[in-house]
Wavefront OBJ file of the C-alpha trace (Angstrom):
o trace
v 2.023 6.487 -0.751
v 0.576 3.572 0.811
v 1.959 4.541 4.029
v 0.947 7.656 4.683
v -1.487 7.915 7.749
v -5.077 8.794 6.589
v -6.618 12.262 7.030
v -9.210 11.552 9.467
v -11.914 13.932 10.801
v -11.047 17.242 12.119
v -12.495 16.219 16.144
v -11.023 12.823 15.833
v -7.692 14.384 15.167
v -7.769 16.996 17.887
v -8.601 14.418 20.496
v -5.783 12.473 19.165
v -3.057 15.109 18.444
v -3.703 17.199 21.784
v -1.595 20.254 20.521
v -0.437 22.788 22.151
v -2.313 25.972 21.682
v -5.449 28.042 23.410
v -8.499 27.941 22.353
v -8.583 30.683 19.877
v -11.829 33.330 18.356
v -14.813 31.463 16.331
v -13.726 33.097 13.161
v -10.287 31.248 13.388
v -12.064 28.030 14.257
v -14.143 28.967 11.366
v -11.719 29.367 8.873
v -10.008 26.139 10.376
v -12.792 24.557 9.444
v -13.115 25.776 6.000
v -9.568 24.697 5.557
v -10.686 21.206 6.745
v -13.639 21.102 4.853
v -11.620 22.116 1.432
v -9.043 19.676 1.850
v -11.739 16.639 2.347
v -13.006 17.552 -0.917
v -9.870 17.548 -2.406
v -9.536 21.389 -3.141
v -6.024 21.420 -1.774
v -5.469 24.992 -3.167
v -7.835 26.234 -1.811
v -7.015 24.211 1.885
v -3.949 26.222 1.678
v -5.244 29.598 1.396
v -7.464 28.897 4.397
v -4.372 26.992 6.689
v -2.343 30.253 5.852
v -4.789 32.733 7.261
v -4.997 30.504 10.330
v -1.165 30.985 10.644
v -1.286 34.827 9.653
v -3.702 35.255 13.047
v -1.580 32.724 15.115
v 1.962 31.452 13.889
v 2.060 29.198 16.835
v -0.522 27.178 16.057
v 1.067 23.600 14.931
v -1.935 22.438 13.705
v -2.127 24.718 10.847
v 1.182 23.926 9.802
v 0.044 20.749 9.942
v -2.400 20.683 7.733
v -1.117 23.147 5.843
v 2.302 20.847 5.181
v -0.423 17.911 4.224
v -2.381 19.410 1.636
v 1.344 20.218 -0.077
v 1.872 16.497 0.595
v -0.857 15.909 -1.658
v -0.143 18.379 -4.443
v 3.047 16.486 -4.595
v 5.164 19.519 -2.858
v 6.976 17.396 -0.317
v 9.568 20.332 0.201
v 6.821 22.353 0.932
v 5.213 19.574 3.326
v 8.289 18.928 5.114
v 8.819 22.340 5.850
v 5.350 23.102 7.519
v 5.588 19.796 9.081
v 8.845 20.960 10.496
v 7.432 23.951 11.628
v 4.996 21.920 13.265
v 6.924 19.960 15.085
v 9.149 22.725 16.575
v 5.684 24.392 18.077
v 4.595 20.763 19.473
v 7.434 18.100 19.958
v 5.409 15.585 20.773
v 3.065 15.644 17.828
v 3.830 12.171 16.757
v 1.595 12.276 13.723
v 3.891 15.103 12.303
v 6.736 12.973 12.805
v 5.070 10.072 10.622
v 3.724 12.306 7.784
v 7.203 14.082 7.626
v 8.809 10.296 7.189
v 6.895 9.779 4.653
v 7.848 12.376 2.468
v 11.177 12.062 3.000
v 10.529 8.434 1.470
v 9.418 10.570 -1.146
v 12.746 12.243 -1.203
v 14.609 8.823 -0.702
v 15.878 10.327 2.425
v 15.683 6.991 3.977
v 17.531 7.761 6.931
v 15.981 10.791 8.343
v 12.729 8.831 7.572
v 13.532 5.876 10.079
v 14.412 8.911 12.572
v 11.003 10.252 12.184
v 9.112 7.251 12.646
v 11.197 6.087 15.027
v 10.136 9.248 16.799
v 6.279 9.004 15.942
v 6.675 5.114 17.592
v 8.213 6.459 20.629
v 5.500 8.854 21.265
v 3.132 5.601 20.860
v 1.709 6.539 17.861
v 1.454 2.296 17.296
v -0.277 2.461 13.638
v 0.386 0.002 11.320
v 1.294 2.590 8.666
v 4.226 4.150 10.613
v 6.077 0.268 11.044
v 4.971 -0.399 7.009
v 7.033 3.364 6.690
v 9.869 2.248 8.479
v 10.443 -1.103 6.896
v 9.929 0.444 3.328
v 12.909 2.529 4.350
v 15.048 0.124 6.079
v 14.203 -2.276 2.902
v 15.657 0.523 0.708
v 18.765 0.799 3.025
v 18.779 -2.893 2.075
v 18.180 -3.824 5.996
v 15.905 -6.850 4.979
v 15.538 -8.315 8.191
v 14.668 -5.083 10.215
v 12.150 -4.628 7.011
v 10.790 -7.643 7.771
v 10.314 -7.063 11.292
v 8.733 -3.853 10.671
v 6.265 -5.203 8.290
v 5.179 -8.291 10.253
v 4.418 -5.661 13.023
v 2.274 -3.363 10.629
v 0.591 -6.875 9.787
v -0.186 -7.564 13.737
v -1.663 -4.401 14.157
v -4.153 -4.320 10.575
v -4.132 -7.868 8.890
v -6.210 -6.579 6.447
v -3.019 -4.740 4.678
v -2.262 -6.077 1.331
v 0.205 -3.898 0.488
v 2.774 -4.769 3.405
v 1.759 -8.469 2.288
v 3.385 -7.299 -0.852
v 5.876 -5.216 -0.176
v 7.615 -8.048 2.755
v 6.735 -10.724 0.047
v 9.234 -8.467 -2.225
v 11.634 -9.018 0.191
v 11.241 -12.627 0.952
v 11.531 -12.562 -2.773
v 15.186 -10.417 -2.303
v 16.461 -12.999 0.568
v 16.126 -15.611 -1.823
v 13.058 -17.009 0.320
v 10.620 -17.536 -2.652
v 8.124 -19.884 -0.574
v 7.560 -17.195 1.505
v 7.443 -14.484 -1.046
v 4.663 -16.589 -2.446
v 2.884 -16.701 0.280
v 3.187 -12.778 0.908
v 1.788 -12.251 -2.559
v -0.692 -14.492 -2.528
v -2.332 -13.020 0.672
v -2.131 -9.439 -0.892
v -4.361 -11.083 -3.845
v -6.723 -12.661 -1.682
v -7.202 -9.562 0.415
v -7.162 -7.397 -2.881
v -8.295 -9.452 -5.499
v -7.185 -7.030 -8.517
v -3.783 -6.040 -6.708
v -1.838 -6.103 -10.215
v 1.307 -5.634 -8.816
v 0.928 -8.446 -7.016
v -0.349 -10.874 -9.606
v 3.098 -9.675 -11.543
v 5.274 -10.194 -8.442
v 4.229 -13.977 -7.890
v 4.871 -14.752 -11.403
v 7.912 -13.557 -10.961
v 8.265 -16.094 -8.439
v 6.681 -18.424 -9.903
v 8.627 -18.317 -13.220
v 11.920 -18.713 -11.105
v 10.759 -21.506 -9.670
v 10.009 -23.008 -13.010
v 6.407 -23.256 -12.876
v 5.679 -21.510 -16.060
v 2.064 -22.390 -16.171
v 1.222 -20.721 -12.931
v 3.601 -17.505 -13.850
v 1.258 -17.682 -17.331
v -1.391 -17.597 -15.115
v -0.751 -14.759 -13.089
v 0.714 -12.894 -15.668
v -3.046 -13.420 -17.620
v -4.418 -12.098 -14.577
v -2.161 -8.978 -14.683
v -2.515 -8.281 -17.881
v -6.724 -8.780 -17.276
v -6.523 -5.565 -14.975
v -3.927 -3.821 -17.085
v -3.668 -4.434 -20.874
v -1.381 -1.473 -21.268
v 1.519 -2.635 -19.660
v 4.813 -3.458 -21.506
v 6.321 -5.502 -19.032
v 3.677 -8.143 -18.341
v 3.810 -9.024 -21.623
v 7.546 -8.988 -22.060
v 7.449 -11.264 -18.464
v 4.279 -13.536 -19.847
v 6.780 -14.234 -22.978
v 9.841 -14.918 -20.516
v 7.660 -18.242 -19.289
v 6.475 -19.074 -22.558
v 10.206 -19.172 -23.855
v 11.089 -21.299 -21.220
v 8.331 -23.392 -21.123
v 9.700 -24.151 -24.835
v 6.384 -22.071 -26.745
v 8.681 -20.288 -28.802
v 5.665 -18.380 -30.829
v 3.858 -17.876 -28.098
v 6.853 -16.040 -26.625
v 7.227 -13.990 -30.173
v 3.303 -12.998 -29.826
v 3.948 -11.417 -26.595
v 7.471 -10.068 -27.045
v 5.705 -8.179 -30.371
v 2.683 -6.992 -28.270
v 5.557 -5.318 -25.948
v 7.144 -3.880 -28.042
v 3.890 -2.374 -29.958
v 3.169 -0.509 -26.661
v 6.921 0.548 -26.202
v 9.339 0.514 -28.857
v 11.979 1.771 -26.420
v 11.769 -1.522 -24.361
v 15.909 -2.563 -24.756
v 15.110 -5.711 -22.591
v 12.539 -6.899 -24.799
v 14.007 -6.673 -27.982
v 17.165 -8.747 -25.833
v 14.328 -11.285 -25.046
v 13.261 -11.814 -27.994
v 16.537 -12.110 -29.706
v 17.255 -15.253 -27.763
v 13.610 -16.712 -28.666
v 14.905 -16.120 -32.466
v 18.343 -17.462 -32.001
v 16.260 -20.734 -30.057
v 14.414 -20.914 -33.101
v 17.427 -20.852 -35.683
v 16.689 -17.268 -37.049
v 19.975 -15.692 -36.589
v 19.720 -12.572 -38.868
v 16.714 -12.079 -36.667
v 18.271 -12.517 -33.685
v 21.082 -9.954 -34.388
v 18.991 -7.387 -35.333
v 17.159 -7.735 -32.090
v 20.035 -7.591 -30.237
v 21.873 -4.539 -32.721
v 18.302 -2.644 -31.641
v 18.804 -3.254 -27.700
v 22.490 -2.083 -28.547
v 21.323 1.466 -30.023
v 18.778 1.839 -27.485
v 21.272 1.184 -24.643
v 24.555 1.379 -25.960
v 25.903 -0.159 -22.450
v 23.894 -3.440 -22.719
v 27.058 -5.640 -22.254
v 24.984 -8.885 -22.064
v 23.839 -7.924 -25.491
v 26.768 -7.520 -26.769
v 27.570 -11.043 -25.592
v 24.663 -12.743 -27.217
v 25.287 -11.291 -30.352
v 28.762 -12.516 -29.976
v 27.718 -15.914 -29.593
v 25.499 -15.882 -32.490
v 28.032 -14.185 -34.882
v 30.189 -17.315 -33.773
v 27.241 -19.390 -34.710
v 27.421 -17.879 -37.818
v 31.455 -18.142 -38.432
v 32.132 -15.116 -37.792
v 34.908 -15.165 -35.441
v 36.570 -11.677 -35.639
v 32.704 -9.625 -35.464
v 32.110 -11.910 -31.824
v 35.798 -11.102 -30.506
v 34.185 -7.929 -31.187
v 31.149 -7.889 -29.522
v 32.824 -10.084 -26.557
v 35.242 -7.141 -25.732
v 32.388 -4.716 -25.913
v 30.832 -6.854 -23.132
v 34.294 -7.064 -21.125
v 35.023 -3.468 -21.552
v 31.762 -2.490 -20.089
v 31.529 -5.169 -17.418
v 35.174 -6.247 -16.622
v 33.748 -9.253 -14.292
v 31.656 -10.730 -17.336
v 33.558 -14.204 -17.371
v 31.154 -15.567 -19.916
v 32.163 -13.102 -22.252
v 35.576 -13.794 -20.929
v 35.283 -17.442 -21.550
v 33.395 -16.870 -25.304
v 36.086 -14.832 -26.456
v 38.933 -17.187 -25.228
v 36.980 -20.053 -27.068
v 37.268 -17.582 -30.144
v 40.664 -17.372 -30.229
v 41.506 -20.779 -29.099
v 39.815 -21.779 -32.446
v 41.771 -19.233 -34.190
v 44.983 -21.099 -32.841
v 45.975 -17.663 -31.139
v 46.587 -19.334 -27.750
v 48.306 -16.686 -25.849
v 45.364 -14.974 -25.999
v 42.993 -17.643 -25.188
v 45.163 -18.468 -22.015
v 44.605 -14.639 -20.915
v 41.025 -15.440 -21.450
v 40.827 -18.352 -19.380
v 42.596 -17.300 -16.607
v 40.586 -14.366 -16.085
v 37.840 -16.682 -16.186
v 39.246 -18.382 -13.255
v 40.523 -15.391 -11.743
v 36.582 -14.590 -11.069
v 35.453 -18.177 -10.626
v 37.813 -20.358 -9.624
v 34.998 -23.268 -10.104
v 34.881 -22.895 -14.036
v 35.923 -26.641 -14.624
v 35.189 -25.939 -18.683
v 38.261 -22.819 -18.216
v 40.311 -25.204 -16.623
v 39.640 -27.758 -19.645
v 39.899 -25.019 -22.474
v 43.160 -23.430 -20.786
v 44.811 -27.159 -20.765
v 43.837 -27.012 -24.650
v 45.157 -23.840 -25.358
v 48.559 -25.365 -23.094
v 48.395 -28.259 -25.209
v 48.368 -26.128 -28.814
v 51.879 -24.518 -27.123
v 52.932 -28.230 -26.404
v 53.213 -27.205 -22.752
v 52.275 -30.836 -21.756
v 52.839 -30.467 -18.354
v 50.730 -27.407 -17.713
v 47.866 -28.546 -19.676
v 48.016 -31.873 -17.508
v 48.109 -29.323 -14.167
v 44.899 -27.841 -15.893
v 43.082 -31.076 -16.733
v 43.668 -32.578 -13.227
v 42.292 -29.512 -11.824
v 38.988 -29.780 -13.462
v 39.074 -33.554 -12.145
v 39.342 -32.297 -9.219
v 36.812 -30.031 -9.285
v 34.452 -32.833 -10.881
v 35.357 -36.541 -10.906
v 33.192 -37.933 -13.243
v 34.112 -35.788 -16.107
v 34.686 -38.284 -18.602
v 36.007 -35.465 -21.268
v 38.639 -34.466 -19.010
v 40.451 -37.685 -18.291
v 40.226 -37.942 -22.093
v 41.826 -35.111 -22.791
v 44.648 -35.516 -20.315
v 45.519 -39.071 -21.664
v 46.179 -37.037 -24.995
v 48.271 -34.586 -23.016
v 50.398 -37.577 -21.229
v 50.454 -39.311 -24.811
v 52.278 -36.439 -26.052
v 54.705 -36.362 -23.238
v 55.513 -40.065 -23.448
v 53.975 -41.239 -20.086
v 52.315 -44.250 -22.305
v 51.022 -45.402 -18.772
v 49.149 -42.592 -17.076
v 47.553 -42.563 -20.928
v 46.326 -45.891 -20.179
v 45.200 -45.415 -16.951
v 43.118 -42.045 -18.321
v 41.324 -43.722 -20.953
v 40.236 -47.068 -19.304
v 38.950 -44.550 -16.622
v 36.956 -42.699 -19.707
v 35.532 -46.078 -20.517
v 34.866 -46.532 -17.126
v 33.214 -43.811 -16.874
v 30.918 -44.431 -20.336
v 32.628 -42.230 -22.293
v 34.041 -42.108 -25.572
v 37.967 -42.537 -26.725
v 37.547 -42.103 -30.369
v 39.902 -44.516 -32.561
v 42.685 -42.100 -33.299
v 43.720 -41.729 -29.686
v 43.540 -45.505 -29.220
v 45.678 -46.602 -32.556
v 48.363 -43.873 -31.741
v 48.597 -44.680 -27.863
v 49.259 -48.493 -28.967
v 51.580 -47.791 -31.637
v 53.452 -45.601 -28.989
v 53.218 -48.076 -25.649
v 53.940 -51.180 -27.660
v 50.349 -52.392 -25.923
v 46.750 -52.855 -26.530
v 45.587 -52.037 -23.365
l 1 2 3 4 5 6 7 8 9 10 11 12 13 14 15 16 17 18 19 20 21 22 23 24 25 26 27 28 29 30 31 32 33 34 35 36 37 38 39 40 41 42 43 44 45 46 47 48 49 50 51 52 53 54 55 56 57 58 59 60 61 62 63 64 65 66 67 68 69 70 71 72 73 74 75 76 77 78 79 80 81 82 83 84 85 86 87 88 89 90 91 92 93 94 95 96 97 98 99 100 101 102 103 104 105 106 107 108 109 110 111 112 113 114 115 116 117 118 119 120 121 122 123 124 125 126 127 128 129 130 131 132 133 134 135 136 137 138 139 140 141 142 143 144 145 146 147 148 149 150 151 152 153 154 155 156 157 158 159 160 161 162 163 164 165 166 167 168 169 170 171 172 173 174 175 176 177 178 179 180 181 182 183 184 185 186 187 188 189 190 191 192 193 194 195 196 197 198 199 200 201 202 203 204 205 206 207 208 209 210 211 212 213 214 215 216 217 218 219 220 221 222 223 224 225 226 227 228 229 230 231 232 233 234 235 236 237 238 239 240 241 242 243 244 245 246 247 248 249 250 251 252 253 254 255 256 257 258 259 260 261 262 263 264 265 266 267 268 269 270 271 272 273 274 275 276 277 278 279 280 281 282 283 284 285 286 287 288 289 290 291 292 293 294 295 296 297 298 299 300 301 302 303 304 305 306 307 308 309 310 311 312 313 314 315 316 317 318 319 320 321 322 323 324 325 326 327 328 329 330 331 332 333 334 335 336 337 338 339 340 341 342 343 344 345 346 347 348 349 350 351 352 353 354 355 356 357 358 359 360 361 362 363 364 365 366 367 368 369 370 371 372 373 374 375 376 377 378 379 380 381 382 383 384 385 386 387 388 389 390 391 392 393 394 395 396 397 398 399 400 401 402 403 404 405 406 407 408 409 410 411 412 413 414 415 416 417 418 419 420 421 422 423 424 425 426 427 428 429 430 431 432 433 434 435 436 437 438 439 440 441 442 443 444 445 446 447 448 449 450 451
């Protein structure tokens, strides 16, 4: 874990640590040191035998448990750690390097809060090291605290400036805060402190492909993929900026290279359904997203693509299918809501396109297009006077939408209020849009007037 404090030498760490204990026989010190000696060479089995005799001859030795507790750290035994750190800590209170080590591994154990309590404890004892603030704002960033996390990690970067991965990690939540400029930033001092920090490369592309600069997320991407050719993801990411740059093959190549390395990928095989439905392969494309479907049967936004390009395709009844699949997994999924009330608005069942539509608007009250396909559906009942309340909304909601005014003079046509009519389409020409010749020849025959 890139926070956890460094096992430094054995006399460094006594002068440092202070604990608690008398000075005991050479052949303890001796097998102290043996332990010491085992775990710098990585024999952490062996470090353990040695830390336990030291405890067998004195159980109150924190040290020991110490040590002990870190050589399970790195065996990957954080129960095991936390307990000897524990034990530790109840022999010397103020060991404040205890405290960190034992925060980390309950990072390990996404105990987040009892993590900030033991580095909050290991910075009140003034153990000021750059790791302990980079622990704490890992955990308060998974707690979803962004700003203390960003506190926490600037003050890790005052005390070592060299530390690329708190560059990365507060650039990740820049990147969370919406803050891409600064996420940037973040990255790209990771890179130049780390020059084959992967993670990082990936993480600006990121950025940079939300921004809409594709050809720098290529770039990065490259350089990812450079230091790890292995990797799914960077390829499946690469091909995200290729699609949108509009390099539809290009986005293919990489989407097939992901998949080649994991055929279990559910997102990619989504991805590159949409690059096949771009490109007019729809048989394609449904296969693609049929695949995502098996491997994660609760991929609503799959089921909402392939929706759309059944409809493509004419089938109506197959997409009312998929787009109740999508609603019935996510019930907020007003696209879906919206697709499927366009379905059967074209099917000329309107009840059930007006259920559609207001649940559209129900979760976004801004959806001037509901607005304009519930007034449609209203119309089809020859409920004039609510599809006029519908149309006006979506006026008011955007004043320049030529298509609305058009179809509300259509709406006051068929009520007989020849006037308003009038008024709606010359504000459709005004506008620059289009009143096609059937609206025009009816709406004179009606008003007795040309204009």
């Amino acid at each position: 874990m890139f926070f956890l404090f460094s096992y430094s030498s054995f006399a460094e760490d006594r002068k440092q640590t202070k604990p608690a204990f008398k000075e005991e026989s050479l052949s303890i010190e001796e097998i102290f040191t043996k332990g010491n000696k085992h775990f710098k060479n990585k024999e952490y089995d062996e470090a353990i035998v040695e830390f336990s005799k030291v405890i067998q001859i004195n159980p109150n030795r924190a040290e020991a448990y110490y040590r002990r507790g870190f050589a399970y750290a790195k065996k990957g035994n954080s129960a095991k750690a936390i307990a000897d750190y524990t034990k530790a800590i109840e022999i010397n209170p103020n060991y404040a390097e205890v405290y960190h080590n034992r925060g980390a591994e309950y990072v390990i154990q996404r105990n987040y809060d009892q993590a900030i309590s033991d580095f909050n404890a290991a910075i009140e004892l003034n153990f000021n090291k750059a790791e302990t603030y980079a622990g704490r704002g890992f955990s308060c960033q998974r707690k979803g605290n962004f700003d203390q996390a960003i506190a926490d990690y600037s003050k890790a970067i005052q005390i070592n400036s060299r530390y690329a991965e708190v560059y990365y990690y507060r650039g990740y939540v820049y990147a969370e805060k919406g803050n891409s400029a600064k996420a940037i930033a973040d990255y790209t001092k990771a890179i130049k402190i780390n020059p084959k920090y992967l993670e990082a490369y990936a993480a600006r592309g990121t950025e940079y492909e939300i921004r809409g600069n594709y050809d720098q997320a290529i770039s990065d991407f490259d350089k990812a993929i450079k230091f790890s050719p292995n990797e799914a993801g960077l390829y499946a990411w690469r091909g995200l900026a290729y699609r949108n740059k509009g390099n539809l093959d290009q986005a293919l190549a990489d989407y097939d290279k992901a998949i080649q390395i994991n055929p279990g990928f559910d997102q990619v095989y989504y991805f590159r359904a949409i690059a096949y439905a771009k490109k007019g392969n729809l048989d394609q494309a449904i296969a693609d997203y049929t695949k995502a479907i098996e491997i994660n049967p609760d991929y609503g936004k799959a089921y909402g693509n392939r929706g759309a390009v059944y409809s493509k395709k004419g089938n109506s009844d197959q997409a009312i299918a998929d787009y109740t699949k999508a609603i019935e997994i996510n019930p907020k999924d007003f696209k879906a809501y919206n697709n499927r009330g366009l379905e059967y608005k074209n099917k000329r069942n309107y009840d059930q396109a007006i259920s559609d539509f207001d649940n559209v608007i129900g979760l976004d009250p801004n959806q001037v297009e509901a607005y304009l396909s519930r007034g449609y559906a209203y119309q089809g009942k020859s409920n004039f006077d609510q599809a006029i309340i519908d149309y006006t909304k979506a006026i008011g909601i955007d004043q320049n939408f030529a298509y609305a005014y058009y179809l509300r003079a259509y709406a006051f046509l068929f009520k007989g209020d020849y006037d308003k009519a009038w008024e709606d389409v010359h504000k459709v020409e005004l506008l620059g849009g289009k009143v096609d010749s059937k609206l025009l020849e009816n709406l004179k025959k009606a008003s007795g007037r040309e204009k």
